[in-house]
Residue, then its C-alpha position, 0 to 999 in steps of 0.5 A: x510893446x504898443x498900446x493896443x487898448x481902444x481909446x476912450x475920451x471921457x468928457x464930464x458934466x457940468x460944474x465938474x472937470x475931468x478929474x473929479x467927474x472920472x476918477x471913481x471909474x477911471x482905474x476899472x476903465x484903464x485896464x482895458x481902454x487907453x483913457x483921455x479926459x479934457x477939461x470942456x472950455x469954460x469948466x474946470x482948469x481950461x483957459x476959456x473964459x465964458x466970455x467968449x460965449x456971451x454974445x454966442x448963439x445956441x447953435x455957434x456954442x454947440x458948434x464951438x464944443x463939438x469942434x473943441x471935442x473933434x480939435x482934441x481928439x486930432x491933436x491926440x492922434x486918436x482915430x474913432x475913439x469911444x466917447x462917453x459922456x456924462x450931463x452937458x458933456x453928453x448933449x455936447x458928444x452927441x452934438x460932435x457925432x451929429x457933426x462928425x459921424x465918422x470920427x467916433x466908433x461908439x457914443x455912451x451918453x451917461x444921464x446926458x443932457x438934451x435927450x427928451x424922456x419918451x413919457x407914456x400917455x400918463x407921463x405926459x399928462x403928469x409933466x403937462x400938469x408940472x409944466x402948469x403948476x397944478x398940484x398933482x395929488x389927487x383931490x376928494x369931494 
């Protein structure tokens, strides 16, 4: 019988790889998604050597991982996949679906990277406060 789950590309944080970053959700998502996990350029057993970053700018190396994540999931025969992301695998997914809107069906984001807390009036004094480096407990007189 064919394969009718949805597909599901799960790419993985930093200082990781696919198979460590998955493999405590993997089993519970394969009952109802067919799973694919490639290792990110540069991390775990990808053939890509930081290197090829060194003389990047931010924008080439952002555009470098989202036409890597569009290049997988053509040559997996994948049409709109679920992309869930976990870390810089997330700011890296959410940089392809800016650039690819119509080559992904759903985008999780699993504590991505890149995404700014909305803080209220009294986060943002708090994260000024660190940003300065001025102790944040409260002084008597």
């Amino acid at each position: 019988k064919p394969n009718t789950s949805p597909d599901m590309v799960m790419l993985h944080g930093s200082g990781s790889a696919a198979a460590l970053a998955w493999s405590s959700c993997a089993g519970s998502l394969a009952r109802n998604f067919t799973l694919y996990a490639p290792d990110l350029p540069a991390f775990g057993r990808s053939t890509l050597s930081w290197e090829v970053f060194r003389n990047a700018s931010p924008s080439e190396i952002e555009d470098l991982y989202a036409d890597f994540i569009a290049n997988y999931i053509d040559m997996m025969g994948l049409s709109k996949p679920v992309v869930v992301a976990h870390s810089i695998g997330g700011f890296f997914a959410s940089k392809f679906a800016k650039k690819y809107p119509n080559r992904v069906s759903k985008l999780i984001l699993v504590d991505s990277a890149g995404i700014l807390p909305t803080l209220s009036n009294e986060g943002a004094y708090f994260a000024l406060l660190f940003k300065l480096g001025i102790p944040t407990c409260q002084l008597r007189i």
